[in-house]
C-alpha positions as CSV (number, residue, x, y, z in Angstrom):
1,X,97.0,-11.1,-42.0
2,X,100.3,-13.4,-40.7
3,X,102.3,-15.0,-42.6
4,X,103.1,-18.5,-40.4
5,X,105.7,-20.8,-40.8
6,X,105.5,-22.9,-37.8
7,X,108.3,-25.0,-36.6
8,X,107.0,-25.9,-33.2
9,X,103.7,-27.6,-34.3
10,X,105.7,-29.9,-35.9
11,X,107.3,-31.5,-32.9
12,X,105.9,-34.2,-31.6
13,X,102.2,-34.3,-29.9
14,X,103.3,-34.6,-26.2
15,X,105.3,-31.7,-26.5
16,X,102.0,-30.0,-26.6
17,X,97.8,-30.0,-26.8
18,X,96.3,-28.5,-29.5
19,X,93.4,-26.4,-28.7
20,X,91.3,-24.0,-29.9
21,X,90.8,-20.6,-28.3
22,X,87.5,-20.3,-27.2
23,X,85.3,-17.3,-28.9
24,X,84.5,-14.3,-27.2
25,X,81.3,-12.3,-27.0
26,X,82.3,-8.9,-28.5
27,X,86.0,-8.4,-29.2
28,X,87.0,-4.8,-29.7
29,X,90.0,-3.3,-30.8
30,X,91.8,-1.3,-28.0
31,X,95.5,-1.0,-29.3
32,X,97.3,-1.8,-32.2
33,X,101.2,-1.7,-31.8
34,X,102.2,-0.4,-35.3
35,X,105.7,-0.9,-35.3
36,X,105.7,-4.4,-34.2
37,X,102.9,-5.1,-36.7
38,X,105.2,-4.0,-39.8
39,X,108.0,-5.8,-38.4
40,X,106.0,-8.8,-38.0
41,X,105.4,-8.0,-41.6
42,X,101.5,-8.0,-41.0
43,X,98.9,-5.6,-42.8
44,X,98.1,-2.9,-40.0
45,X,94.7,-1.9,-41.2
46,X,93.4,-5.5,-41.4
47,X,94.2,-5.7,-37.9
48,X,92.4,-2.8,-36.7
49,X,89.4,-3.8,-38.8
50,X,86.6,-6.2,-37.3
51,X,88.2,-8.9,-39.1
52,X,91.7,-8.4,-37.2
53,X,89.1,-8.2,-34.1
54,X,87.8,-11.3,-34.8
55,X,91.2,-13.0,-34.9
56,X,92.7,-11.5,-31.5
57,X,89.8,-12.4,-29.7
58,X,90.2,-15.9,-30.6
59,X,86.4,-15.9,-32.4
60,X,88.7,-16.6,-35.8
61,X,91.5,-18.8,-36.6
62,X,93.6,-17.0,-39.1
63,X,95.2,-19.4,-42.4
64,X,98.3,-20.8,-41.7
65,X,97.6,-20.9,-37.8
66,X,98.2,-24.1,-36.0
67,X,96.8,-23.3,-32.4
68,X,98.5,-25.4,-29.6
69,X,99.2,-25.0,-25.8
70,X,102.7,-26.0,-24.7
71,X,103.7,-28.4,-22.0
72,X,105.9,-27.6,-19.2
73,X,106.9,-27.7,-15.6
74,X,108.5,-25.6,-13.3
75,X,109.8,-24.4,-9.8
76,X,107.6,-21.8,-8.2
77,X,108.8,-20.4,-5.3
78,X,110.9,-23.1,-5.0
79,X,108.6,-25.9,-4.9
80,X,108.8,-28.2,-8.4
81,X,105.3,-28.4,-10.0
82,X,105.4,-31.4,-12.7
83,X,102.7,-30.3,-14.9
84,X,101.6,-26.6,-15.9
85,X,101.4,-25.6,-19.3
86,X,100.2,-22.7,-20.6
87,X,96.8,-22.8,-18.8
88,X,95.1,-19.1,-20.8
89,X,97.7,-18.5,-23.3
90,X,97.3,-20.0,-27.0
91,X,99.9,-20.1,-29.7
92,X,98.7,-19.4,-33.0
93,X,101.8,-19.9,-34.7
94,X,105.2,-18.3,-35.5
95,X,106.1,-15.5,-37.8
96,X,109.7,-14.7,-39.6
97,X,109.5,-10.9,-40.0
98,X,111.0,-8.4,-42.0
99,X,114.6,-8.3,-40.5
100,X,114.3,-12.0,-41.0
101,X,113.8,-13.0,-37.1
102,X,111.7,-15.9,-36.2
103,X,108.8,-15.1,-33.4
104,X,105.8,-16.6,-31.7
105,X,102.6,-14.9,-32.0
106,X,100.4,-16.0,-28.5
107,X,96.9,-15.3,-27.2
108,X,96.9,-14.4,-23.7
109,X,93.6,-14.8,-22.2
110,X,91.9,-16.8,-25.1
111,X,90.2,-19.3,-23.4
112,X,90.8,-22.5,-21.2
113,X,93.6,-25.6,-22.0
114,X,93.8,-29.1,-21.2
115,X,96.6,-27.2,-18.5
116,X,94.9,-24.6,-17.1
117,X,94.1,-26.2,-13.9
118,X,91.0,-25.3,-13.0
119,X,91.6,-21.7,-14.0
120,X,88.7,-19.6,-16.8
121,X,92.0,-19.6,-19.2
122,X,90.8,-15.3,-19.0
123,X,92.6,-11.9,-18.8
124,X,91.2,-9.3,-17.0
125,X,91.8,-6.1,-18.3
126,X,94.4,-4.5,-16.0
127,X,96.9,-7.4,-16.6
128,X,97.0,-6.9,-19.8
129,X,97.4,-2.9,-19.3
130,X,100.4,-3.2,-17.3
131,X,101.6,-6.1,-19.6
132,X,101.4,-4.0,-22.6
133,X,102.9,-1.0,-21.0
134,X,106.1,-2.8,-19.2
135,X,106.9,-4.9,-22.4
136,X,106.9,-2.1,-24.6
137,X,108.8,-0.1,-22.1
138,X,111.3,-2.7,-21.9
139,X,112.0,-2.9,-25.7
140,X,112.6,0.8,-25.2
141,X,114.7,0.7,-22.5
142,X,117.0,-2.0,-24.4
143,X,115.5,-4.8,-22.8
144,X,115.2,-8.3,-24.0
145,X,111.3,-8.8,-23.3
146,X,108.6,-10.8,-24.7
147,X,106.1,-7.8,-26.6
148,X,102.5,-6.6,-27.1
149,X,101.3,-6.8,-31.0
150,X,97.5,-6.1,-29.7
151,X,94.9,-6.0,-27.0
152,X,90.9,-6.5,-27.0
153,X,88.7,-6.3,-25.0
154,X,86.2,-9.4,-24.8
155,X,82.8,-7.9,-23.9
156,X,82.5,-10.3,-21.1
157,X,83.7,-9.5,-17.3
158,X,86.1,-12.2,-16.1
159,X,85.8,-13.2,-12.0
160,X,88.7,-12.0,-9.6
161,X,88.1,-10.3,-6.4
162,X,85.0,-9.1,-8.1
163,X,83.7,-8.6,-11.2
164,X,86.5,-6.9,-14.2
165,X,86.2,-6.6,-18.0
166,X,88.1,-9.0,-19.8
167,X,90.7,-8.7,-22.6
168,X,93.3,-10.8,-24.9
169,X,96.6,-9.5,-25.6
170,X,98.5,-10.9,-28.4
171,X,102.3,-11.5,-27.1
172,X,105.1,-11.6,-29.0
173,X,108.1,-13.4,-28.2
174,X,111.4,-14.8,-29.6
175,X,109.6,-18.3,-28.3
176,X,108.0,-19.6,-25.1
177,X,111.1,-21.9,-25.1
178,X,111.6,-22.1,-20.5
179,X,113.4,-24.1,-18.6
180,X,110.3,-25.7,-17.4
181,X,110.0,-27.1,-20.8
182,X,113.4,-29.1,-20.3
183,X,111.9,-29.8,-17.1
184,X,108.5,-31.1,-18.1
185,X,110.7,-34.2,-20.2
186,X,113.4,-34.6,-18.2
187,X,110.8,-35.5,-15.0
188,X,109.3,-38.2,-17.2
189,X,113.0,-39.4,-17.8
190,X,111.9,-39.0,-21.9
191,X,114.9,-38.3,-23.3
192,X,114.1,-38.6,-26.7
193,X,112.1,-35.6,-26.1
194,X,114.8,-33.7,-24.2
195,X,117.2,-34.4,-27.2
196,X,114.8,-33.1,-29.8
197,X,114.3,-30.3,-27.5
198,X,117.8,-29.5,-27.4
199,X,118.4,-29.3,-30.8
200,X,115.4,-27.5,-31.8
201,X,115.8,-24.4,-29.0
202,X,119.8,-24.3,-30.6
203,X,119.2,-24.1,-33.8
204,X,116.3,-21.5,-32.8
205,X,118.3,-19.4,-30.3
206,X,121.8,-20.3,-30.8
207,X,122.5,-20.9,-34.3
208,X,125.9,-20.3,-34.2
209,X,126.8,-22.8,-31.2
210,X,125.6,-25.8,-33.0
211,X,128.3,-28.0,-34.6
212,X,130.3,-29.0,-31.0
213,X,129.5,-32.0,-30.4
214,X,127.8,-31.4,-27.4
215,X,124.6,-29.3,-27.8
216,X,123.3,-29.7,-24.6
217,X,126.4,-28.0,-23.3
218,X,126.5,-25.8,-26.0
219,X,122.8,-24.6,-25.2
220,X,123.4,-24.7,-21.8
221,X,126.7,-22.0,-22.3
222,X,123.8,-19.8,-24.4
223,X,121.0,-19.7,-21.7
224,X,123.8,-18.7,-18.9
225,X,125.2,-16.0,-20.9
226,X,121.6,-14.6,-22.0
227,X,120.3,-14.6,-18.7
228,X,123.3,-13.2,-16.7
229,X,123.5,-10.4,-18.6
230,X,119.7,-10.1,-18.8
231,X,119.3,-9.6,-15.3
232,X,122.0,-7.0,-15.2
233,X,120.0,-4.8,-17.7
234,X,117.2,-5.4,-15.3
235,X,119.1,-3.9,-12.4
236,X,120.5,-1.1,-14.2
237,X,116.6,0.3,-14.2
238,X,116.1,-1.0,-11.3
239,X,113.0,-4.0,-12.3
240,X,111.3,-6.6,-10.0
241,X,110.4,-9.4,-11.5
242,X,108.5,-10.8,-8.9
243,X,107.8,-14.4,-10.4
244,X,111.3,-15.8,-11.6
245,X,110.3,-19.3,-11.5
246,X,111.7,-21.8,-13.7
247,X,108.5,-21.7,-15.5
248,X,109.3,-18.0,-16.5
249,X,112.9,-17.6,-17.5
250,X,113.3,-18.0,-21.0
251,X,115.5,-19.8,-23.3
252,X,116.2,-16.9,-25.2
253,X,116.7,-14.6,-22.4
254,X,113.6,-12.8,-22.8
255,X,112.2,-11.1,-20.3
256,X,108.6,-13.1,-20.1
257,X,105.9,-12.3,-17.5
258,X,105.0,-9.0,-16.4
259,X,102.5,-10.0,-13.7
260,X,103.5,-8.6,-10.2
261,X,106.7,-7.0,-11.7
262,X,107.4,-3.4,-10.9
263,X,110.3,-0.7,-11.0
264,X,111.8,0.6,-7.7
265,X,111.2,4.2,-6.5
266,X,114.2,5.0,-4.0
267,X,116.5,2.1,-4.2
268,X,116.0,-0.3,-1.4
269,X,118.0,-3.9,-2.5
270,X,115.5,-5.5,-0.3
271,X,112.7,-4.1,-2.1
272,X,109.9,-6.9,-3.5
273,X,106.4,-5.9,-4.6
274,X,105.0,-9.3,-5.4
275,X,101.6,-10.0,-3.2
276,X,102.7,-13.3,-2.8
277,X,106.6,-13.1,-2.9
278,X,106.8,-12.8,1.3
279,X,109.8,-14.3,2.4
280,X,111.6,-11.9,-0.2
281,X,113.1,-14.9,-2.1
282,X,112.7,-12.1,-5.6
283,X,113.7,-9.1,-3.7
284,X,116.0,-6.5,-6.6
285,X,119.3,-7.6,-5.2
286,X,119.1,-11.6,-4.9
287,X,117.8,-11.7,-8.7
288,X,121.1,-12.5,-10.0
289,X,121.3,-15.3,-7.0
290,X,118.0,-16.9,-8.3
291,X,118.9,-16.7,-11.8
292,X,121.9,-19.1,-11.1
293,X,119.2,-21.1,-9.1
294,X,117.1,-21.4,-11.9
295,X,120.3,-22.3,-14.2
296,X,121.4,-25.0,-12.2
297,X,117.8,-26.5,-12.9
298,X,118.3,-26.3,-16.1
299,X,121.5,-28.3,-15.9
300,X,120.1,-30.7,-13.9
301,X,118.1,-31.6,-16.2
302,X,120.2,-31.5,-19.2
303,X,122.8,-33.6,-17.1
304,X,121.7,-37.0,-19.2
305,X,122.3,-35.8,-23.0
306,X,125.8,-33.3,-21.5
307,X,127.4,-37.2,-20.7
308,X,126.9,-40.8,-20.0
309,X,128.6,-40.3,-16.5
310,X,126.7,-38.8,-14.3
311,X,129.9,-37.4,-12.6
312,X,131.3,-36.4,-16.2
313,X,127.7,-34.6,-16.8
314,X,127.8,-32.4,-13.5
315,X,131.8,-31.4,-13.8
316,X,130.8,-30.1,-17.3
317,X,127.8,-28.4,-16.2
318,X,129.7,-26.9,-13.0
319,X,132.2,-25.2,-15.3
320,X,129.4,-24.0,-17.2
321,X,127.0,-22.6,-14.0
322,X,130.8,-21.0,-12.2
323,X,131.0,-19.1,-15.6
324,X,127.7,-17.1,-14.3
325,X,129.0,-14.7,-11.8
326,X,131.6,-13.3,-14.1
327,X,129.3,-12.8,-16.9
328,X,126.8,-11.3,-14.8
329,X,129.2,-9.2,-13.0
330,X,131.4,-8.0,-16.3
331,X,127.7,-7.0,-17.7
332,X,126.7,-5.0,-14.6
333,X,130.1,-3.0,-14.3
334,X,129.3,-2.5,-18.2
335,X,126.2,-0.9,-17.4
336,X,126.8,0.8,-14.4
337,X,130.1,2.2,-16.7
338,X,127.6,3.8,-18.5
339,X,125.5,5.1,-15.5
340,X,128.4,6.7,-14.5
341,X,129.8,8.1,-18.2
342,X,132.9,6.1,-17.5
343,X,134.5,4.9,-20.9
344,X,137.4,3.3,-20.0
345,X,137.8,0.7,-16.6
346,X,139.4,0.7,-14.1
347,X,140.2,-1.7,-10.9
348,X,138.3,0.7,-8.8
349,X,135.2,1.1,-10.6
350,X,133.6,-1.6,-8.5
351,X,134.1,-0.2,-5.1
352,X,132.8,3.2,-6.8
353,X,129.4,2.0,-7.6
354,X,129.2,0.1,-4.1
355,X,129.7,3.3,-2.5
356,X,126.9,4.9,-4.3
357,X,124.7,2.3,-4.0
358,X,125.1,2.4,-0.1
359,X,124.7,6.0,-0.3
360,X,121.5,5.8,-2.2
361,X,120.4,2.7,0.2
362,X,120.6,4.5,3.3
363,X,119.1,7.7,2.0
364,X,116.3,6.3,0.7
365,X,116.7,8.7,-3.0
366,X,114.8,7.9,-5.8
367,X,116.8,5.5,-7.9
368,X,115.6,6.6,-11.5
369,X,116.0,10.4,-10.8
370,X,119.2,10.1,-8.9
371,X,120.5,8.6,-12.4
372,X,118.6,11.3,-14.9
373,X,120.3,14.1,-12.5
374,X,123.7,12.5,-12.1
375,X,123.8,13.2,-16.3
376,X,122.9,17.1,-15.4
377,X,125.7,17.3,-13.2
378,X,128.2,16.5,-15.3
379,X,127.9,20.3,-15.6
380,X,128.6,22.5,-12.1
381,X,124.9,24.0,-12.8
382,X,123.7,20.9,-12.6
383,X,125.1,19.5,-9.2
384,X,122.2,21.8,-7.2
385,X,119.2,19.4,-8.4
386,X,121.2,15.9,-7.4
387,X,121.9,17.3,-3.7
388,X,118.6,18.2,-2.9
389,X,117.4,14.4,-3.3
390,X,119.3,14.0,-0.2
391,X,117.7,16.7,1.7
392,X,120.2,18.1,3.7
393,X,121.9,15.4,4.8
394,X,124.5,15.3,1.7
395,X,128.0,14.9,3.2
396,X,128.0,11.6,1.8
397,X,127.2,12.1,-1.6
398,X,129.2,15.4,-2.2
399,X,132.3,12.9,-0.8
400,X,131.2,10.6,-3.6
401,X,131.1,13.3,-6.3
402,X,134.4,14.3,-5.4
403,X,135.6,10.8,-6.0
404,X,133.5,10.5,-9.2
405,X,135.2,13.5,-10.4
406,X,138.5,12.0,-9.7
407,X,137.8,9.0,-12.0
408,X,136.3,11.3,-14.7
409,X,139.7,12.7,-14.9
410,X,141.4,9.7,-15.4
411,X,139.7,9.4,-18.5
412,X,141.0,10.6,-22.3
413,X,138.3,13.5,-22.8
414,X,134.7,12.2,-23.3
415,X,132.7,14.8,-23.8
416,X,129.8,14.4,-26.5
417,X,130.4,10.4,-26.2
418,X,130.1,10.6,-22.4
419,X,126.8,12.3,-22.3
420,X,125.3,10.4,-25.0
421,X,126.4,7.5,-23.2
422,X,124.4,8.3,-20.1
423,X,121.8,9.6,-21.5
424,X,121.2,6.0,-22.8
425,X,122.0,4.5,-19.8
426,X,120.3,6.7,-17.3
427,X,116.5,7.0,-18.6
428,X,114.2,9.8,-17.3
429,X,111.0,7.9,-17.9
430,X,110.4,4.4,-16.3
431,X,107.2,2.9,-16.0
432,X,106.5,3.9,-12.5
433,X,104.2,1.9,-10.3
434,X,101.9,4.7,-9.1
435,X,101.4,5.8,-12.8
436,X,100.2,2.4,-14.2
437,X,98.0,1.4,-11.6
438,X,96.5,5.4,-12.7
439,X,96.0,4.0,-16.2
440,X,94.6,0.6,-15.1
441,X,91.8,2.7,-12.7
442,X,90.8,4.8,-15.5
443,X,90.2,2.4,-18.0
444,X,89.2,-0.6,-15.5
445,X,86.7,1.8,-14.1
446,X,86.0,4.2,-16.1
447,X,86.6,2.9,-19.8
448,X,89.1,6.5,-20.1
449,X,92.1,4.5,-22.4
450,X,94.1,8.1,-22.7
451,X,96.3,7.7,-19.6
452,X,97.4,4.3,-20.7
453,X,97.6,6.3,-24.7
454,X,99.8,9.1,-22.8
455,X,102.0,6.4,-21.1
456,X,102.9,4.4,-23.9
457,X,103.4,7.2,-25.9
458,X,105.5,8.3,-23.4
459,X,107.6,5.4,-22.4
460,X,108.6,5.0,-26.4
461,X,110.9,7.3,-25.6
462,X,112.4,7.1,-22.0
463,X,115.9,9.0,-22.3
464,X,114.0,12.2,-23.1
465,X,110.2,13.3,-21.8
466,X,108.5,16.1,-23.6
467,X,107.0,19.4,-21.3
468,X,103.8,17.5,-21.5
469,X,105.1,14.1,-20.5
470,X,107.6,15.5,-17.5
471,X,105.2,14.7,-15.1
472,X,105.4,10.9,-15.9
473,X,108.8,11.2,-14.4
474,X,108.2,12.3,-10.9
475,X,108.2,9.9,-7.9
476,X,105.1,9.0,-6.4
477,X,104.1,11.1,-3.2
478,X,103.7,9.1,0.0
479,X,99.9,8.7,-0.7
480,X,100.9,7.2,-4.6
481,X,103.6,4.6,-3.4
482,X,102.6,1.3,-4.5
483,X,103.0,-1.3,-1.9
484,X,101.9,-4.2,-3.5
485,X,101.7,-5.8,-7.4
486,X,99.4,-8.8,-8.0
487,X,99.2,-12.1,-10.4
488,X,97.2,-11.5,-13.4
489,X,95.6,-15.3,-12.6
């Protein structure tokens, strides 16, 4: 069914607890991801039979499997947290697929740890929904992101707020490689453990860094670079994390944890979603800010292997952490380039974006359609549909078009390359809020799977909806908005 060839596993024990997944009563196939599947190099029908069942329920350990739990630690919300671990997730094992990329195959939801904290180690089946649907989405949109191979659902109802049906999802991901992982070891001061660390997640992620003399540095160069840009891609479709503790920013620069994320509706930089996010601390705009955060924690506790003077170690890691903004700021002018259907740059191109993004702010306009109509008014027909989103109040934006159209003409002529350009950048379909939580009630309460089918069918493509998607791309109305996202645990 997989073909494993674990590397983690062989670490050493305190790097992790292996466990067994804890059977299910009835596991049932929901969804299969097919492409993922034959990149993973795995037999498709197998795992859609009741054998394939069996194994992403957890009732069956596959061959080659070496089921473990990792250890780590992490900031949440700011506060450090010593010990958590992966408290319902289980990793079978890793997989090199077809285009010869190593990954981890995880159950989600299998069953209780020796970290889950007093937790049922359970999914209920609405998490994994909006899991499977965001991740996928993600990958679509260009997106690093951890991915969905599978779901099933357990037979047995898991206690929230009430009563829900449970499910597994089988995640994919590059590795589960955090920074809470270097902070798990460096907390215990073990720095054997950090250095084996250190060398295993850059030979993993950052193959061609090794050889420096330094790999701590050298990793820590790799993680700032991944995530800056990262979190630009994030802004440029406008995604809330909601959780970005240390615990849940990757190594790889993954995009891992799709609990009370969610995608604006009119752009608001102030805008969080998170139930439990309420002093705003992962609001859209301060992302980038907590990224660095979460960087610098990662330095800190590198800071032992990067020197043997402590004041050596934090000048070298400084230099690294200052490189941040300018990544993250040359990746965001890239993408908002593209937004735009600029192809060259120019000095100004900053203050043009800030003026839009002011304009959209204090308008309150949709972010997502603003960006699929902008594309349509590259054309004069097209300029009609992108006023009315400001209702009658449009001085401001028809002032900014006419600037736009000044920096268009700066430019050697585009034409096919510019619109294929935004089209890329600007997607019609996001995963909007109002339309997941749709798919979650009807199969949460209802057992109806087809509006989380028509979603994820949907969402494969997001530059271009068909007739019978285009509703999938309209804003919520007033009654729809989604206030509020929610923890899986």
């Amino acid at each position: 069914m997989f073909h494993f060839d674990n590397t983690y596993a062989r670490l050493p024990e305190r790097f992790f607890a292996r466990v067994t997944p804890t059977p299910v009563r009835e596991p049932r196939i929901v969804k299969v991801n097919h492409a993922l599947a034959q990149l993973l190099g795995a037999d498709v029908e197998r795992l859609e039979s009741p054998e394939g069942a069996a194994v992403l329920g957890g009732n069956v350990i596959p061959e080659g499997a070496e089921p473990l739990a990792q250890a780590y630690a992490g900031h949440q919300f700011g506060g450090f947290v010593p010990r958590l671990g992966d408290g319902r997730a289980i990793l079978l094992g890793e997989v090199v697929g077809t285009d010869h990329l190593r990954r981890d195959v995880q159950l989600k939801g299998s069953g209780p740890t020796p970290f889950s904290r007093r937790g049922d180690g359970r999914a209920a089946l609405g998490p994994v929904l909006r899991e499977y649907v965001v991740s996928e989405a993600m990958t679509a949109l260009g997106i690093p992101a951890t991915r969905a191979l599978a779901f099933v659902t357990t037979g047995e109802p898991v206690i929230r707020d009430g009563l829900l049906p449970g499910a597994v999802l089988t995640r994919v991901a590059a590795s589960h490689l955090r920074i809470g992982t270097f902070q798990f070891f460096a907390h215990g001061n073990d720095l054997e453990a950090l250095r084996i660390l250190t060398t295993y997640a850059l030979e993993r992620h950052y193959p061609d860094a090794r050889g420096t003399g330094n790999d701590a540095l050298a990793l820590l160069e790799g993680v700032i670079g991944a995530q800056a840009r990262l979190v630009a891609r994030w802004l440029g479709v406008g995604f809330v994390h909601g959780v970005m503790n240390t615990d849940n920013t990757t190594i790889s620069g993954e995009t891992l944890d799709f609990g009370p994320c969610a995608f604006l509706d009119e752009y608001d930089p102030k805008k969080t979603f998170s139930s439990i996010d309420e002093g705003g601390r992962y609001a859209f705009a301060n992302q980038p800010r907590i990224a660095l955060w979460n960087l610098a924690r990662l330095a800190e506790a590198l800071l032992p292997l990067i020197a043997d003077k402590v004041d050596d170690a934090v000048r070298l890691a400084s230099e690294q952490l200052d490189r941040f903004e300018g990544v993250f700021e040359r990746a965001s002018l890239e993408m908002a380039r593209a937004k735009l259907g600029l192809l060259r740059e120019e000095e100004s191109d900053g203050a043009l974006v800030e003026a839009l993004l002011s304009t959209l702010a204090a308008h309150a306009v949709d972010y997502t359609l603003f960006f699929g109509r902008l594309r349509a008014a590259l054309e004069p027909s097209g300029e009609p549909a992108l006023l009315a989103l400001f209702e009658g109040n449009q001085a401001a934006i028809r002032s900014w078009l006419e600037t736009w159209r000044q920096r268009l003409a700066l430019e050697p002529d585009g034409g096919e390359r510019r619109a294929v350009l935004m089209r890329k950048a600007n997607p019609v379909l996001i995963p909007r809020n109002h339309r997941i939580e749709e798919a979650i009630q009807a199969a949460v309460s209802r057992g109806d799977m087809e509006p989380f089918e028509t979603l994820v069918l949907a969402l494969a493509t997001p530059d271009d909806a068909r007739p019978e998607h285009a509703h999938l791309a309209e804003p919520p109305r007033p009654e729809e908005r989604v206030q509020q996202t929610f923890c899986g645990t």
